[in-house]
C-alpha positions in Angstrom: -2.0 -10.3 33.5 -3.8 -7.4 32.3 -2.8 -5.2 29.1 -1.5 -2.5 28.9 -4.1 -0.7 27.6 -6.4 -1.7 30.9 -3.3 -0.4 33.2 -3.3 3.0 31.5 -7.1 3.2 31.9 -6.9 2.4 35.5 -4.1 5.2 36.3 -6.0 7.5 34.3 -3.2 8.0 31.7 -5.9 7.1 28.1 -9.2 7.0 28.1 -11.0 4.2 27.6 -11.5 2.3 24.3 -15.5 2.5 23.0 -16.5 -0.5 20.9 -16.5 2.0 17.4 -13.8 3.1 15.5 -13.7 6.7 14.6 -14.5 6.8 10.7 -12.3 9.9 9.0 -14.9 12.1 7.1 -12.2 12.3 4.3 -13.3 10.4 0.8 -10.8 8.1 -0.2 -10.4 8.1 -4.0 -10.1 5.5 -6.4 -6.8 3.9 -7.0 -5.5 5.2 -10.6 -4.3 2.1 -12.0 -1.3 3.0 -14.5 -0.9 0.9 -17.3 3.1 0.5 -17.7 5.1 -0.6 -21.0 7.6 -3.3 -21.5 9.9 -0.6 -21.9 9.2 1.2 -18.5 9.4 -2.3 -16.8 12.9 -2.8 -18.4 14.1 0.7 -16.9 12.3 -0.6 -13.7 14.4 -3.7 -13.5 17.7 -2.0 -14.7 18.1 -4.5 -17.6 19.4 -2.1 -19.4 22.1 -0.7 -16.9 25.8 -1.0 -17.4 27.2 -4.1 -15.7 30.8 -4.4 -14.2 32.8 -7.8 -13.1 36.3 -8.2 -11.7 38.7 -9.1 -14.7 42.3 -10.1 -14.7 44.2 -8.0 -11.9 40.5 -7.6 -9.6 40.0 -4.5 -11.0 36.4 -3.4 -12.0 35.3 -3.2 -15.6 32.8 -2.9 -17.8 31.3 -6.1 -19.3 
């Protein structure tokens, strides 16, 4: 069973695959690393969010 990479190459649909990879000439830049508070990862979480339950009668409320 060949590929389908192979059966494209044989119709003449792709070019062949070459051993190399294209490199991009593009720099890549260094991850900024960002230093986040306790307070930031609170908002993150939504810890500090409203939260609702069902009460008597199944209506929504605030807890």
């Amino acid at each position: 069973m060949k590929t389908l990479q192979t059966e494209l190459v044989e119709k003449d649909l792709s070019r062949p695959r070459t051993g190399e990879v294209e490199q991009k000439s593009i720099r890549t830049r260094g991850s900024r690393k960002e230093r986040l508070t306790s307070r930031d990862w609170a908002e993150i979480m939504g810890t500090n969010r409203p939260t609702y339950g069902r009460k008597k009668g199944g209506a929504y409320r605030q807890r």
